[in-house]
KEBALUM-767505 format. One record per residue: x, y, z of N, C-alpha, C in turn; residue in one letter. Coordinates in steps of 0.05 Angstrom, whole numbers, padded with zeros to 5 digits, always signed. Example, Ala and Ser with C-alpha at 12.3 -4.5 7.8 and 13.67 -1.06 7.14 Angstrom:
2
+00264-00114+00156+00246-00090+00156+00264-00066+00156A;+00257-00045+00142+00273-00021+00143+00258+00001+00157S;
END
This chain:
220
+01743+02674+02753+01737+02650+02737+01710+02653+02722X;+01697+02671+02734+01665+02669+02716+01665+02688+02689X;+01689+02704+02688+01688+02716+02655+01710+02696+02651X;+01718+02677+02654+01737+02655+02630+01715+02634+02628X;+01701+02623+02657+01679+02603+02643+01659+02609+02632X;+01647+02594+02617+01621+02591+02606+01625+02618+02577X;+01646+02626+02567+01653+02643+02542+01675+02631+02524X;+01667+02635+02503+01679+02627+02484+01709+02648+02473X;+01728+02639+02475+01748+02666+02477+01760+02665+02450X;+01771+02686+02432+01793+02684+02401+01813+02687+02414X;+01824+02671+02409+01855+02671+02414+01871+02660+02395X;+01886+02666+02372+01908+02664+02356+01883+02660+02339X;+01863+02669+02327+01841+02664+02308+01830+02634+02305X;+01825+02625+02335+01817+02608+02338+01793+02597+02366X;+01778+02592+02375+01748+02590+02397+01763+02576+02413X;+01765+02582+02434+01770+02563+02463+01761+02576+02491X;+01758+02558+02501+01736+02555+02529+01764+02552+02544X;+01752+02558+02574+01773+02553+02604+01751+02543+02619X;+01763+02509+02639+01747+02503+02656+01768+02504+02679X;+01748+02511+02704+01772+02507+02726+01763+02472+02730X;+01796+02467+02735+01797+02433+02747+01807+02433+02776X;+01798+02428+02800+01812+02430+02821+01836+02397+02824X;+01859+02409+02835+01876+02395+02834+01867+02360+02835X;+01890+02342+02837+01889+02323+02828+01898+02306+02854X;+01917+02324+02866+01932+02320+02888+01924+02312+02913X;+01926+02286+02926+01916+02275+02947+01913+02299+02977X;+01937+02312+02981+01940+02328+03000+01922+02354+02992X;+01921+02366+02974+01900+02381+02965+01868+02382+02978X;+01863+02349+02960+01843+02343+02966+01837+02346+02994X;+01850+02330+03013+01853+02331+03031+01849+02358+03050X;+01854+02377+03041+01851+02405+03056+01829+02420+03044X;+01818+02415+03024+01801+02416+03005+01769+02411+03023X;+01770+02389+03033+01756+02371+03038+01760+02371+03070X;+01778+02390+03078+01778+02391+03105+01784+02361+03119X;+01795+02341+03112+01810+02322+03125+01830+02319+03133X;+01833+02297+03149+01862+02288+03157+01878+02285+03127X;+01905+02293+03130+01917+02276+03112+01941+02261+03114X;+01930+02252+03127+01952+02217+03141+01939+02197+03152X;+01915+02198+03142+01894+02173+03159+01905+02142+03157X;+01910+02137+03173+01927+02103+03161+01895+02083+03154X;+01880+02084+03177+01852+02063+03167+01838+02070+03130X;+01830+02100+03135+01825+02102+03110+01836+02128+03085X;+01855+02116+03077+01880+02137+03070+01874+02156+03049X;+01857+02148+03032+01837+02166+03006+01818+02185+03008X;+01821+02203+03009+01799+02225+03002+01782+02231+02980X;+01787+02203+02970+01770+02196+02941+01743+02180+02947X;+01750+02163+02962+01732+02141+02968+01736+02124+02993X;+01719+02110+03007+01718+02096+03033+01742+02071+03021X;+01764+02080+03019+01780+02053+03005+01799+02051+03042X;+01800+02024+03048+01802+02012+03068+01835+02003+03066X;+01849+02006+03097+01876+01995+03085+01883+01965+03085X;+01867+01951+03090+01857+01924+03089+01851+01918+03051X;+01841+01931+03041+01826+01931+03013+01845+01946+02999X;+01861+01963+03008+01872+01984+02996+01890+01966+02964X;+01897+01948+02966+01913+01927+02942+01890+01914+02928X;+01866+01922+02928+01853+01895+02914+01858+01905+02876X;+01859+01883+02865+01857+01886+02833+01840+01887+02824X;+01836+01905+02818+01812+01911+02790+01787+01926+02801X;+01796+01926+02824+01775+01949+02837+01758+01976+02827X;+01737+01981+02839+01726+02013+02819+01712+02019+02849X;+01715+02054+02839+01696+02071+02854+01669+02083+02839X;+01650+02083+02863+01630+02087+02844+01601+02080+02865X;+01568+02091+02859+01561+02090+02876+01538+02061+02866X;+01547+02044+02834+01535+02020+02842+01533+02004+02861X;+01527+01983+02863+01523+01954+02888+01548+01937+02882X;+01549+01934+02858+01577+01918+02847+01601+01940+02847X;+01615+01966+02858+01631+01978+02856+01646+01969+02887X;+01677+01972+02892+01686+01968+02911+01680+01985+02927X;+01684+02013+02927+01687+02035+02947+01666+02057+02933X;+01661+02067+02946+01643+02094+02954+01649+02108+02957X;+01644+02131+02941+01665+02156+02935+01641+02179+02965X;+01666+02198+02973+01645+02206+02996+01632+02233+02977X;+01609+02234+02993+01592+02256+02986+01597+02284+03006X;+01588+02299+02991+01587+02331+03009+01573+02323+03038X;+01550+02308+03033+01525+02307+03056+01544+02288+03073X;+01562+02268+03069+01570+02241+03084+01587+02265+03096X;+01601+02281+03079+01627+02298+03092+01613+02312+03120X;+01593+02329+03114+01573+02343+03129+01567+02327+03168X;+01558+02300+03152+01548+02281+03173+01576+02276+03196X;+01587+02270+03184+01617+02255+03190+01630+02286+03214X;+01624+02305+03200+01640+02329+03209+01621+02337+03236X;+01600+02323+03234+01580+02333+03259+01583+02313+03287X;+01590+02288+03273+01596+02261+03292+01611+02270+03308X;+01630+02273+03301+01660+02277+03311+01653+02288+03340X;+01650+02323+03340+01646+02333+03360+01629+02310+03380X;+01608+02307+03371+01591+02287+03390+01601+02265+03397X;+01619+02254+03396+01639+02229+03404+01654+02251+03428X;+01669+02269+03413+01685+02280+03434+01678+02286+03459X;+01647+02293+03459+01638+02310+03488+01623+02290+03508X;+01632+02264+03498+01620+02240+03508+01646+02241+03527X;+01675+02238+03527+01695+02236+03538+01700+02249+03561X;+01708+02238+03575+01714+02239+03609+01733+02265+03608X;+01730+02286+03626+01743+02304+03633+01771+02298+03635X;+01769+02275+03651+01794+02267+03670+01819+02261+03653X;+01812+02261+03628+01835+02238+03605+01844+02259+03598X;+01868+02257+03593+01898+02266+03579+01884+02280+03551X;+01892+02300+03541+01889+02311+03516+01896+02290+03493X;+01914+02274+03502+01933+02255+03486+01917+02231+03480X;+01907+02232+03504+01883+02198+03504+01859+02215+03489X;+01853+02233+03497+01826+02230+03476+01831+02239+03452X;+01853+02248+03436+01863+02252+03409+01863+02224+03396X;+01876+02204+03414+01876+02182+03408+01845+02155+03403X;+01831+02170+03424+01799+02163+03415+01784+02167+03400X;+01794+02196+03399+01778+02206+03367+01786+02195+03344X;+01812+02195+03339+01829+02181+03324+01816+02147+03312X;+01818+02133+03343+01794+02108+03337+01764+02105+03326X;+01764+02129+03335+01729+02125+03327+01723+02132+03301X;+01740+02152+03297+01739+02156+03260+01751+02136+03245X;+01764+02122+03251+01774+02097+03240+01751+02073+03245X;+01730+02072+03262+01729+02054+03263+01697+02058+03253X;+01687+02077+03248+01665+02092+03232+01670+02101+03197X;+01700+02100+03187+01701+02102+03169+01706+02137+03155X;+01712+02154+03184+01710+02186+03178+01739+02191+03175X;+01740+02213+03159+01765+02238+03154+01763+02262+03160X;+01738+02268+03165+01737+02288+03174+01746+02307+03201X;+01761+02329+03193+01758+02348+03214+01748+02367+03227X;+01726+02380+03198+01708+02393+03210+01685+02394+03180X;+01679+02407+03167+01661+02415+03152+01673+02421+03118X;+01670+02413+03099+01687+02413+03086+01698+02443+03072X;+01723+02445+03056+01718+02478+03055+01705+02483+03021X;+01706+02462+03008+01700+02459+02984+01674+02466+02982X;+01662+02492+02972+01628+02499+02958+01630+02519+02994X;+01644+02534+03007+01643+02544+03033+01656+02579+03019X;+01643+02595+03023+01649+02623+03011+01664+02634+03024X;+01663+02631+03053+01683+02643+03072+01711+02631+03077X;+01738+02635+03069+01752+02625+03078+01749+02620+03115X;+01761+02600+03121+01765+02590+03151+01780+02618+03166X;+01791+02629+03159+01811+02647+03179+01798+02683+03180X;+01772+02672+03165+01754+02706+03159+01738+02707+03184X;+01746+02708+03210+01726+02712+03236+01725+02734+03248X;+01744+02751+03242+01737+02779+03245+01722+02804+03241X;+01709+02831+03251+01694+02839+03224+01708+02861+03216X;+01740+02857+03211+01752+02880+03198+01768+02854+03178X;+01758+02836+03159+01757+02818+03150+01745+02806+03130X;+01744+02817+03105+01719+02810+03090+01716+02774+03081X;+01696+02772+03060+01691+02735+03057+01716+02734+03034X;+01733+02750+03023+01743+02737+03003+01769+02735+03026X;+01776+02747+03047+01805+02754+03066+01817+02769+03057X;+01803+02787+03049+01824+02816+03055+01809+02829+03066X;+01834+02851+03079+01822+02877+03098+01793+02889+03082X;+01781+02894+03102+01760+02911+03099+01754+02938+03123X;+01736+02959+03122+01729+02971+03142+01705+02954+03156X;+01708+02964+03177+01691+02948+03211+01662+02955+03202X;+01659+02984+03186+01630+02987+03185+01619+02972+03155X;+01635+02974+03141+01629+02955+03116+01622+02926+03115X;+01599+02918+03096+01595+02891+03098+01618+02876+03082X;+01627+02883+03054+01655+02876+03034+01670+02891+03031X;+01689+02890+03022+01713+02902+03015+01711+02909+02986X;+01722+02923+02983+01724+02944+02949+01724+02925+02943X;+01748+02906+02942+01759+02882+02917+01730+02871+02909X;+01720+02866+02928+01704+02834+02940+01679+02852+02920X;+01669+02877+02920+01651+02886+02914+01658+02896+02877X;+01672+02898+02865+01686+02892+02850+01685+02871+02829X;+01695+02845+02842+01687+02819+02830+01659+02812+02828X;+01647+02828+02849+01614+02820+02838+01603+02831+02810X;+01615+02855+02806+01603+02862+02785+01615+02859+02758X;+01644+02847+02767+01654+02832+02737+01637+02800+02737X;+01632+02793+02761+01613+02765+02753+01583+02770+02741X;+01579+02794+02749+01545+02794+02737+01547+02802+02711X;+01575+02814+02704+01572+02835+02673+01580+02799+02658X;+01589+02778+02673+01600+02759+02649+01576+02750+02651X;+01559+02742+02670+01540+02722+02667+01516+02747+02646X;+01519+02757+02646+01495+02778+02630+01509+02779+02596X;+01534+02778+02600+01548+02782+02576+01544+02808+02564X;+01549+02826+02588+01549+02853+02576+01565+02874+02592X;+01578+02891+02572+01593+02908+02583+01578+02934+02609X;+01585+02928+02637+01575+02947+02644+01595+02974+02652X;+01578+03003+02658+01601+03017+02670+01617+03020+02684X;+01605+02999+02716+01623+02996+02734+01650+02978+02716X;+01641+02961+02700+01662+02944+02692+01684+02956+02672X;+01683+02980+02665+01698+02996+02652+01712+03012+02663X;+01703+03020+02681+01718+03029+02707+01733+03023+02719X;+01726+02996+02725+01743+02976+02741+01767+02976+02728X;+01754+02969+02703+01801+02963+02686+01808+02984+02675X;+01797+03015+02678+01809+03035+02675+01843+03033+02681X;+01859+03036+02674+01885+03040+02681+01887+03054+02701X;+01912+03055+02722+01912+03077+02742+01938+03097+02727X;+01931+03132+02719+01957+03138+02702+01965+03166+02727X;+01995+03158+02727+02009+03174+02732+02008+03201+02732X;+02007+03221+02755+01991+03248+02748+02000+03265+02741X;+02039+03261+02741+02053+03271+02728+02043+03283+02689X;+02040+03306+02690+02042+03311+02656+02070+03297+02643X;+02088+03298+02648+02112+03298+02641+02113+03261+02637X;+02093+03243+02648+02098+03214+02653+02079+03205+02647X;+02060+03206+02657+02031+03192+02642+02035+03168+02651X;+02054+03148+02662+02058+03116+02663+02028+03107+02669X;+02015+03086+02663+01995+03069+02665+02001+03041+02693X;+01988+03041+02712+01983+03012+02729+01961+03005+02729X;+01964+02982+02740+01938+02956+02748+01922+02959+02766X;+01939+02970+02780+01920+02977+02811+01943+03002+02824X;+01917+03025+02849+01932+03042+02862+01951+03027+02871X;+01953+03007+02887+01987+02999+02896+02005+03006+02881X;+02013+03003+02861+02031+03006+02841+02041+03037+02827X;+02018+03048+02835+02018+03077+02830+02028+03089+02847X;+02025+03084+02879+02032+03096+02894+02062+03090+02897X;+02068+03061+02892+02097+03059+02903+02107+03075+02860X;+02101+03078+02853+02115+03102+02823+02114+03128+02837X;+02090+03133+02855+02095+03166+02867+02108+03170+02884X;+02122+03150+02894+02144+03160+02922+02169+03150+02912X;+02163+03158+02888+02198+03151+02872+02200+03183+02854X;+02173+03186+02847+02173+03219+02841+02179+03236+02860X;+02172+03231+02882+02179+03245+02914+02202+03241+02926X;+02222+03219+02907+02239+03219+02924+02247+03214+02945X;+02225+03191+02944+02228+03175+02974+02234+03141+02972X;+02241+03130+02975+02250+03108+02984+02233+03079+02983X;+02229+03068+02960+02206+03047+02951+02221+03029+02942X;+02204+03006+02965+02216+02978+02957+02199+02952+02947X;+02199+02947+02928+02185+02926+02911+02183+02902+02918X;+02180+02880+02937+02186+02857+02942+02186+02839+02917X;+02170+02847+02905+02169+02821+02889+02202+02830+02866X;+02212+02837+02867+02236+02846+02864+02262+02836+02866X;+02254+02827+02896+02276+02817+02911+02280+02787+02905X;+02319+02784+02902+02323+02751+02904+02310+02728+02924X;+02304+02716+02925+02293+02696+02951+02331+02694+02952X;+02344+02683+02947+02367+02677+02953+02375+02705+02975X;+02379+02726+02972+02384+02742+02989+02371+02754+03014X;+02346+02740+03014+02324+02744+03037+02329+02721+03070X;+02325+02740+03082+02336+02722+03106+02309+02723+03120X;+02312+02691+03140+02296+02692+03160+02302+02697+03190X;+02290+02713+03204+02290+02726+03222+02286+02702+03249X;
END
């Protein structure tokens, strides 16, 4: 995204810009933002909109005195995501997993929270990167490495856009991968692609998924 933003691009002999928009979509947001998304008390991940209030006319969000609802902040998300646990560890050993799902449940309803943990929105690490053969973008990496090729990679296509200059690594980078065949020369995007063209020169047996019908794919 950082060589499409902030550059001015020709396309058909004419200037245009790319902004990213993150979706629009309540459930999105919702995972976005690391919330529930089925809160019945407060069902918006837009704003503290109440299901009591949820019908009013002519309503606005917004962080005036005269606005209905209050759109939440990163910091409220932050706060909210710290409560939680501290409610929980107040709870009696003795109760059912079920009863204290159901307390937590209350108490974020009755505090006004969605939260489930911390939000993932402005968070570099995906949630499922806890390993250290795992880099921050989630893909494989080596155990002794701090990033992964890719991951190391995109850094230097982000510094060559923000500098607005061509560097070597970055010529490198979109070098083609060509075929070592004299006789073929074919051009790819990346070694994956090369390799599965060389075990078709070898005579071996390469299968393309992205290839395949979904109609003909079975689940196991």
């Amino acid at each position: 995204m950082a060589v499409l933003e902030d550059n001015v691009l020709i396309i058909a002999e004419r200037e245009c810009t790319v902004d990213f928009q993150p979706s629009a979509d309540m459930c999105w947001q919702s995972w976005a933002n690391n919330e529930t998304t089925q809160a019945a008390t407060y069902p918006s991940p837009y704003a503290n909109v109440h299901k009591g209030d949820i019908c009013t006319m002519g309503g606005s969000i917004g962080f005036e005195t005269t606005d209905t609802w209050k759109p939440y902040t990163n910091t409220d998300r932050e706060n909210h995501a710290k409560s939680v646990p501290k409610f929980e560890s107040t709870l009696k050993d003795s109760l059912s997993d079920v009863a204290k799902h159901v307390r937590k449940l209350q108490y974020m309803a009755d505090k006004g929270m969605r939260q489930l943990g911390p939000p993932r929105i402005g968070s570099k690490v995906p949630p499922h990167c806890v390993t250290e053969d795992v880099c921050n973008c989630g893909r494989i990496k080596q155990v002794d490495d701090d990033l992964c090729h890719s991951y190391l990679q995109s850094q230097d296509i982000v510094n060559s856009a923000e500098q607005q200059k061509l560097s070597p690594q970055l010529v490198e980078i979109f070098k083609p991968y060509v075929c070592p065949d004299s006789e073929c020369g074919q051009q790819f995007a990346d070694n994956a692609d090369l390799h599965l063209h060389e075990l078709l020169h070898n005579g071996k047996e390469a299968v393309s998924w992205s290839a395949k019908n979904p109609k003909e794919m079975t689940v196991v």
